[in-house]
N, C-alpha and C positions, 0 to 999 in steps of 0.2 A: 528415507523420504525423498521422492524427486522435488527437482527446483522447480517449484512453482512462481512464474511472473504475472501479475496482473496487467493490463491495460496500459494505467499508466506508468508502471514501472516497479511497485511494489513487490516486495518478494514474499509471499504469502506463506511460501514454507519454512521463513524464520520468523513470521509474526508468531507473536505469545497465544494471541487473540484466536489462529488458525490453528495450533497446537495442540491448544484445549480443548478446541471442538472436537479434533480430530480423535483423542485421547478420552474424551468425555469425561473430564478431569473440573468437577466441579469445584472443585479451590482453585485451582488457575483460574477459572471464569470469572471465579467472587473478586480473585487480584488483578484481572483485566480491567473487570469492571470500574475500581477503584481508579488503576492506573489512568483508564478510560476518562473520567470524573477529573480526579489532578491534572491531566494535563489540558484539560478542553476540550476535548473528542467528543464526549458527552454533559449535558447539560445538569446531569444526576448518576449515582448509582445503580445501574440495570440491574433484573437479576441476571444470572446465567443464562437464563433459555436467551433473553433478547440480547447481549452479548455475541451467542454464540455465531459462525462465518464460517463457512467451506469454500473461502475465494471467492473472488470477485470472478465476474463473465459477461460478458455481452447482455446477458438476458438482466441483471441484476439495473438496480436503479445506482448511477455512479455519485458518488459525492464531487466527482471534478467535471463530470457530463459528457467523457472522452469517448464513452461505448455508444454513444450515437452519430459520433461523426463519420461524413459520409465517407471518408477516403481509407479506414477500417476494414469493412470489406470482409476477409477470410482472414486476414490478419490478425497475428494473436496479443498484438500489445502495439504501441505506437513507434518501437523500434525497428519497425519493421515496415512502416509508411517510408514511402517517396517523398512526401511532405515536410519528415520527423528534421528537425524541429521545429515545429507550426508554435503559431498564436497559443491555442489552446494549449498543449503541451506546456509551455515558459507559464502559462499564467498557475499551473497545477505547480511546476516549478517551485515557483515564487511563494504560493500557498504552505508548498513544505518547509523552505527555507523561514516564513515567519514560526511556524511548528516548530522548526527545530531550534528558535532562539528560545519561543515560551515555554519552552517542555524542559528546557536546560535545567532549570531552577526548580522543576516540580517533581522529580522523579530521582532515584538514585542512579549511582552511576552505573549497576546493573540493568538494570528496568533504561535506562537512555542508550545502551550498546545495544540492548533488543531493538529500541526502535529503529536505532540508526542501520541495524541489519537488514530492519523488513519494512521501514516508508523513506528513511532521510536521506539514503542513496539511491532515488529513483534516476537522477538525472545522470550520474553514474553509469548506474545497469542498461538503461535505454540505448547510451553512447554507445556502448560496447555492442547489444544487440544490432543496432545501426550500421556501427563497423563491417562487423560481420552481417550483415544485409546487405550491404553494399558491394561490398564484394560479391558476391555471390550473384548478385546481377548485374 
C-alpha cells in the first residue's frame, strides 16, 4: 500500500479505520467502530457502512476545516504551504495532543500504536514534509 497523507497530516494508510475499508473487512469496521466510541471520536457505535473512509481530500467535509483554506491551493497537505506552520495548522495540533492524552487510558496498547501511526504524529510528518518542501523551493 502507498503512503497516504491527509491534509492535515494524518497518515491514512496506517489508520485501522482506512484499512478496513479498503479490505472490506467487516470485523475491523465493527472494532473501529468501538475503538471510535471508546475514545471520543464518535458519540455512539456506527455500523460499518458509516464507519467506513477512503481518505480524507479536499472535496471531503474536514473535522479540523484545513481543506478550505485559501493558501492550499494544489497542495496536497499543509506541509507543503509557504504558510505551514499557520494558526490553523497548531490549533488541529493542539486538538490531537488533547486526543492523544484522552485516548491514552481508553484503548490498549495495540489499538493506541495504531493511532499514534495514523493521527498522533501529524505534527511530526507535516515537519518533515515541510523540510523537504523547503528545500526544494
Amino acid at each position: 500500500m502507498d503512503l497516504r497523507i491527509s491534509i492535515c497530516g494524518d497518515v491514512c494508510s496506517e489508520c485501522p479505520r482506512y484499512k478496513a475499508t479498503l479490505a472490506n473487512d467487516i470485523s475491523a469496521l465493527e472494532r473501529v467502530a468501538d475503538l471510535w466510541y471508546r475514545t471520543g471520536l464518535r458519540d455512539r457505535v456506527v455500523s460499518p457502512d458509516e464507519i467506513k473512509c477512503a481518505g480524507c481530500s479536499k472535496e471531503k467535509v474536514c473535522a479540523h476545516g484545513v481543506n478550505s483554506c485559501e493558501h492550499l491551493g494544489k497542495k496536497e497537505n499543509c506541509g507543503e504551504c509557504d504558510y505551514f506552520p499557520c494558526e490553523k495548522i497548531e490549533m488541529v495540533f493542539k486538538k490531537t495532543d488533547d486526543f492523544n492524552k484522552n485516548c491514552k487510558g481508553k484503548c490498549t496498547y495495540e489499538e493506541y500504536l495504531e493511532l499514534s501511526e495514523s493521527f498522533l504524529n501529524k505534527r511530526q510528518v507535516l515537519n518533515e514534509i515541510n523540510k523537504g518542501y523547503k528545500t526544494k523551493t
